[in-house]
N, C-alpha and C positions, 0 to 999 in steps of 0.2 A: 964929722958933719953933724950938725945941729939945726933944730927946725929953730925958727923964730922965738919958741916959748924958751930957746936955749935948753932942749929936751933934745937927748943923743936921738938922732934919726934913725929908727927901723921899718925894713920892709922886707916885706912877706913876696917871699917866688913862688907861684905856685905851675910845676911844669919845669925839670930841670936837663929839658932835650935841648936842641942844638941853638936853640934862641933863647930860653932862660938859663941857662947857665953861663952862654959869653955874659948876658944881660948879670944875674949874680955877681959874676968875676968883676965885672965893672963898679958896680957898686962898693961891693967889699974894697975895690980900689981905693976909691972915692972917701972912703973913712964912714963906709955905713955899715952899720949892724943889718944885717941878713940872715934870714930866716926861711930855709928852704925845706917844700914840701913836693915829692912826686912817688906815686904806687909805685915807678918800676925802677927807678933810680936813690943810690943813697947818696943826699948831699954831703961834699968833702968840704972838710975843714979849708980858711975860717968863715962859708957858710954854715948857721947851724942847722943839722938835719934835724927834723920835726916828725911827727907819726903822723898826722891827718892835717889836711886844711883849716881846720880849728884850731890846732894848736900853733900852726905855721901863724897865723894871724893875731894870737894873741900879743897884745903889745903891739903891735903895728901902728905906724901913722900911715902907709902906704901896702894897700894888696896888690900885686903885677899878678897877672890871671895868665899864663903864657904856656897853656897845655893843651886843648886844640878845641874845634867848635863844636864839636861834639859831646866834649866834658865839661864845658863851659858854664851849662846851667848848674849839672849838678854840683861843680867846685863851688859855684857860689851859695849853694842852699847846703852845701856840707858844712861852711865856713861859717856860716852865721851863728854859730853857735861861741864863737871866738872872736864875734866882735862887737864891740861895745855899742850897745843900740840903744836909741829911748826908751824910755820904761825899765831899761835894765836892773834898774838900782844902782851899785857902786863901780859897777864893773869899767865903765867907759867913763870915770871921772878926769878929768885932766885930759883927755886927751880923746881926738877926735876919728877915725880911721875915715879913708880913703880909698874904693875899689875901683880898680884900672883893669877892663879887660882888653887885652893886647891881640887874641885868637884871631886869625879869619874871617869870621863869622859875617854873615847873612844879616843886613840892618833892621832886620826884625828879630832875628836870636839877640842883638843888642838892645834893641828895645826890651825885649821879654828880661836881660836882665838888669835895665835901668828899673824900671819895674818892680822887681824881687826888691831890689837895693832900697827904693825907695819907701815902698811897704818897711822899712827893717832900721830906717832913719838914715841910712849910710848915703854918702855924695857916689857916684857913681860916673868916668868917663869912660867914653866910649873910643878906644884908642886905634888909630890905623899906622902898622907900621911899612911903609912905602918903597922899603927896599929890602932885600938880602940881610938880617943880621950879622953871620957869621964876615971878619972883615972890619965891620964896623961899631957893632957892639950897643953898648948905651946910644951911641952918635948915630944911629939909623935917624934916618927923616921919620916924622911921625904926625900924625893929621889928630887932632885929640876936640872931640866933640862932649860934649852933654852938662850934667849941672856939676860933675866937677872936672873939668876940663881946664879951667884958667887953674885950682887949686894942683893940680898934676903936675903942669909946666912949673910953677912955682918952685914944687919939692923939685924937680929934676932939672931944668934949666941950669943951676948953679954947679949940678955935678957934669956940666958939657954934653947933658942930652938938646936935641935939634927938636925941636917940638912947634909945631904950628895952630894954636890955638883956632877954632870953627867957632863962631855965634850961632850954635842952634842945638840940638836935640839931642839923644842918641843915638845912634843909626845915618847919622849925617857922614862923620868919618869914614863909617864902612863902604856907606854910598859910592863917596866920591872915590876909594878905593876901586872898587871893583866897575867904577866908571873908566877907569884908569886902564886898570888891566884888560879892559876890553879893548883897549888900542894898543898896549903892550905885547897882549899876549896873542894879538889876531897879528900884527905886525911881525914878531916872531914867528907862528907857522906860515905867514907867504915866505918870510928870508927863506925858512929852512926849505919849504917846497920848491924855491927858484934856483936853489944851490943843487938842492938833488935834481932836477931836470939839467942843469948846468954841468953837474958832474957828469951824467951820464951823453952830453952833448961833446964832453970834452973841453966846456968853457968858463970851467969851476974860478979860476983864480981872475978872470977879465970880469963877472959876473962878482967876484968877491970885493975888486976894487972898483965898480962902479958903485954897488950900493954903499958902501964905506964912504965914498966921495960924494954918493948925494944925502947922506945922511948929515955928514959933514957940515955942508951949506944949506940947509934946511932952515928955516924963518919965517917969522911968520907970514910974510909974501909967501911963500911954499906951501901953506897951511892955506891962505886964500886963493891959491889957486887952483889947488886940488880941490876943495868943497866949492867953490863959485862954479869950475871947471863942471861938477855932476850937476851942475841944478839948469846951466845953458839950454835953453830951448831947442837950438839945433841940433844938440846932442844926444836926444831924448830921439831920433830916428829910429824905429826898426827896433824897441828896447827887446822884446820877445827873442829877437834872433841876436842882437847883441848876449843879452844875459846866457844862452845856449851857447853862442860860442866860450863865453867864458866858463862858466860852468866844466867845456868839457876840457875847455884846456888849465884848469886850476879845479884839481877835488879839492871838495867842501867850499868852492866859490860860493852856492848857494846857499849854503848853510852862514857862511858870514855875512851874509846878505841879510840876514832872520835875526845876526845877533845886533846888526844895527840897528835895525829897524825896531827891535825890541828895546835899547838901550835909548832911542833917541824920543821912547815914550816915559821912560822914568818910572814904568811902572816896577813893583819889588817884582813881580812872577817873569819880566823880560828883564830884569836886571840881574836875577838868579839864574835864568838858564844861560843868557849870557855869558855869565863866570862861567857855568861848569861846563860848556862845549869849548870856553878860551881855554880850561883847564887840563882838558884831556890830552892840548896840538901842544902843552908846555913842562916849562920845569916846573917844579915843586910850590909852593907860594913860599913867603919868602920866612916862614918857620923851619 
């Protein structure tokens, strides 16, 4: 594989747990030079293992950030020292680097490192990926926001990555992320709570293929009539003692209650707690 300047294409993995190393293998597939960096793991051949994020980077037209939100900032302020910035002098001649952080992360840990990126001359996209890697590998759906977002798709699109280009910021992808998951992952703990009250009724599998059936035919007529359905005036009778009833017949009713209402302000401090109370009723995210 080769960029456009007909320059063998290298990219830097930084994070070689269950989502960058399918991510690695695919590349290296792909006929790309790879360069893998991670503290707790040694990359196997024919990714090349590296000592530090600086040197994973060196060379790179492309950094994959895919180690978690936590190490996020500092992978990127470890890395800069290995990659080619204005004012550098010779170091970044020919050829331009690209940082893509792929983590989790909270759309203000992505701004804080478009940010870094941009102080340091480097394009920087703000990447979300929207499903499960393991499976699917480079080909996970992915939401890719900020000023290098179209440059991202670019490099990857032609190796069979699914990429959906955002017109805006950094932090945009993450957003709509964990916009997302707020309906995924609240929707998954009512299944699992209506299956365990199911089970324990003895009507686990009439209960398994009802929901199955209405998830089935769901469209968007379903979607309007569930939300036109809450907002009906007549319906609005008694909320105090409706919301009580449910409350007692569905834990944490209440509490989803909060993350709506916090989600449907857009503000970052209800959009964060949001995630992490959908976080605690679920699986893993999808690193």
């Amino acid at each position: 594989m080769v960029t456009c300047d007909r320059q063998a294409l290298v990219i830097a993995v930084l994070g070689l747990g269950e989502a960058g190393s399918v991510i690695a293998g695919d590349l290296v597939a792909a006929g790309v030079r790879v360069r893998g960096y991670d503290p707790a793991v040694t990359a196997s051949e024919p990714v090349l293992d590296t000592a530090s994020e600086a040197e994973a980077a060196q060379g790179a037209h492309l950094v994959l950030s895919v180690n978690s939100a936590k190490a996020a900032v500092d992978a990127l302020r470890a890395a800069l020292p290995g990659l080619p910035q204005e004012g550098r002098g010779q170091q970044g001649r020919g050829r331009e680097v690209l940082w893509a952080d792929l983590n989790t992360a909270s759309p203000g840990t992505k701004r804080q490192l478009a940010d870094i990126a941009e102080q340091a001359g480097v394009p920087f996209a703000d990447v979300a990926m929207m499903a499960p890697v393991p499976g699917r590998g480079l080909r996970v759906p992915m939401l890719a926001s900020g000023t290098g977002a179209a440059r991202y798709a670019a490099l990857l699109r032609p190796l069979g990555a699914r990429i959906e280009v955002l017109d805006g910021p950094a932090g945009l992808a993450a957003s709509k992320k964990l916009l997302r998951s707020v309906f995924y992952k609240g929707m998954a703990a009512s299944i699992v709570e209506a299956l365990d009250a199911a089970r324990a009724a003895g009507d686990e599998q009439w209960l398994r293929e009802h929901i199955a059936a209405e998830l089935a035919a769901m469209d968007d007529a379903t979607l309007a009539r569930i939300t036109d359905g809450r907002r009906q005036p007549h319906r609005a009778r008694a909320p105090d003692r409706r919301r009580a009833r449910v409350t007692r017949a569905v834990p944490g009713a209440s509490h989803a209650s909060g993350a709506s209402a916090s989600a449907s302000g857009l503000s970052e401090s209800g959009l964060a707690w949001s995630g992490r109370f959908m976080m605690t009723r679920s699986t893993p995210a999808s690193r």
